[in-house]
N, C-alpha and C positions, 0 to 999 in steps of 0.2 A: 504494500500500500504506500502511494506516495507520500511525501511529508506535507502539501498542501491536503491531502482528504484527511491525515491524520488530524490537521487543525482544524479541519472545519467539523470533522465529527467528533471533537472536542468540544468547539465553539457550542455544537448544536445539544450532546447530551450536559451542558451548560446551563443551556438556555432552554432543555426542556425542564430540567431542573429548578429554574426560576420559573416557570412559565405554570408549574405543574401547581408551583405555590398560592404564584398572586396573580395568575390568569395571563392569559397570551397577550389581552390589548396592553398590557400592562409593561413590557416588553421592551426594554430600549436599548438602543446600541452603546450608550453610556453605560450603564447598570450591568451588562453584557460582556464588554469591555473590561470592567473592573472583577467583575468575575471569574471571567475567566483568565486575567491575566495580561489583558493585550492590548497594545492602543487600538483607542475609535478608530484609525486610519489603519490599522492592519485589520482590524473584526469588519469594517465596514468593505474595504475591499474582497471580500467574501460574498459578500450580499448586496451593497453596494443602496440598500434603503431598507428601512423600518418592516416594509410592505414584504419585502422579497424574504427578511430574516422570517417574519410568521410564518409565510408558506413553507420555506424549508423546513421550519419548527414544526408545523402539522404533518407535514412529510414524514416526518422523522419520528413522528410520534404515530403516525398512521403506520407506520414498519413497525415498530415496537409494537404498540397493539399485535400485529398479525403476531410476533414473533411469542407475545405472552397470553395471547386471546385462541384464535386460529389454531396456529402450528401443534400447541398440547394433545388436541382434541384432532389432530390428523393423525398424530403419531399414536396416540392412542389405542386408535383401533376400535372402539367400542363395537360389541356387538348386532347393535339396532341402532338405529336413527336417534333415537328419544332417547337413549343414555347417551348418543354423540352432543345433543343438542343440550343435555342436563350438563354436561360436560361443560361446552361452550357457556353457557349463563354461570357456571359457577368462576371459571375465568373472567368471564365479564364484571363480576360483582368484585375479585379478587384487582384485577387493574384498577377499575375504580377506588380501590382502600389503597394502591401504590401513590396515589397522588397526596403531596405533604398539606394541597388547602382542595379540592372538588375535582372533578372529571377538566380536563383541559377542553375537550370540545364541548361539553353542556358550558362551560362558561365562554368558550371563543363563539359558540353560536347565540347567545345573551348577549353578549359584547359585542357583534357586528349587527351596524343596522342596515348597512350600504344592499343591499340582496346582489347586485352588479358588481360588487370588489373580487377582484382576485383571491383575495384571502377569504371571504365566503364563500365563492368559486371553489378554491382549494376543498373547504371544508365540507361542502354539498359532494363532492367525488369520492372526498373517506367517508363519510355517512353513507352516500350511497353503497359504497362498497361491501360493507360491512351487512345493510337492509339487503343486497342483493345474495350472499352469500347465506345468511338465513332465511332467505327464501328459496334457495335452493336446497336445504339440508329440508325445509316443511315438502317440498315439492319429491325428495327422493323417501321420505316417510309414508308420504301418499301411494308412490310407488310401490312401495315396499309392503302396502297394506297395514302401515302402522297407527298412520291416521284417516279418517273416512275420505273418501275421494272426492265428495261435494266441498270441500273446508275452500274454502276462499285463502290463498293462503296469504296474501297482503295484509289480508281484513287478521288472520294470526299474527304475524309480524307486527303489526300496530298495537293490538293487543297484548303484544310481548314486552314491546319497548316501552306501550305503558306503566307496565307494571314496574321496569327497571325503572324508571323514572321515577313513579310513587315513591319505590321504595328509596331512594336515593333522598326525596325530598324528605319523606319521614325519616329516616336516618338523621338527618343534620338537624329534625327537628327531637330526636331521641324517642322517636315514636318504634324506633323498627329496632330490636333484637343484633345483636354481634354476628349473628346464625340468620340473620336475613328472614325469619320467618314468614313475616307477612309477602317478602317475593315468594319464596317456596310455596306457601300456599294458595296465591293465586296464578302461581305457572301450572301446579297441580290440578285445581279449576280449570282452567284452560284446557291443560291436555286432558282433563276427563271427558270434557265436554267433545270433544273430536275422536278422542282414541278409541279405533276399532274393538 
């Protein structure tokens, strides 16, 4: 690996490091800078604007995700769909506790209002990515006869990110369990309601 990637993906598990804490708009090439050690004038030729460091930063935290979200639950192996996908949400829930202050993207998507910026640009592509990938894992469970084959599976998926969300909100409100109960219990809801 060259010595330029070496510093930028320095710079970048840096700045997701700050980012993770006190939210990506939050984010400056000063603050950045001083963290990681380097003049503005070498961090900024890296990225060369404010705009360009978030996207690498969602980048780079959209690879992480895969690599601590994703990847577990591929190597895995599981059985059946529905323990791959029990799999995936308990990762899901586990990333979310790695952050030192909330989820980086529930707060970069709170934080941008522009709908047309690049960096919500950026962020609509790892969202999406992420919605389409569990909609694939509902759609190979269908197949598999795991869950009924009418299920909408969008209409699932929305359903599901709901719950991760509730639960995430009542968390910070001390409403939800260390054990995530109230997710567990209403993914359980869920899959009873569908499963063959």
């Amino acid at each position: 690996m060259s010595k330029g990637r070496v510093t930028r993906d320095h710079i970048l598990q840096t700045a997701f490091s700050l980012a993770s804490k006190d939210g990506l708009d939050s984010l400056t090439i000063g603050q950045l800078a001083k963290a990681s050690g380097m003049s503005k004038s070498g961090l900024f030729s890296h990225f060369n604007s404010k705009e360009n460091l978030q996207i690498a930063v969602l980048e780079y935290t959209g690879e992480y995700f895969t690599e601590r979200v994703i990847q577990p639950a591929r190597v895995a192996e599981p059985e059946t769909i529905e323990k791959k996908l029990r799999l995936l949400l308990r990762n899901w829930l586990e990333w979310n506790q790695s952050f030192q202050g909330s989820c980086m993207f529930l707060d970069a998507w709170r934080d941008s209002s522009d709908a047309d910026s690049p960096v919500r640009q950026a962020l609509a592509i790892i969202t999406r990515r992420w919605l389409d990938y569990l909609c694939q894992q509902v759609e190979k469970a269908k197949q598999n006869g795991e869950l009924k084959p009418e299920l909408d599976t969008w209409q699932f998926v929305y359903r599901l990110y709901g719950v991760y969300l509730s639960s995430h909100l009542f968390r910070s409100l001390s409403l939800e369990t260390d054990e995530h109960q109230r997710f567990w219990l209403g993914i359980e809801e869920l899959l009873n309601e569908w499963r063959v």
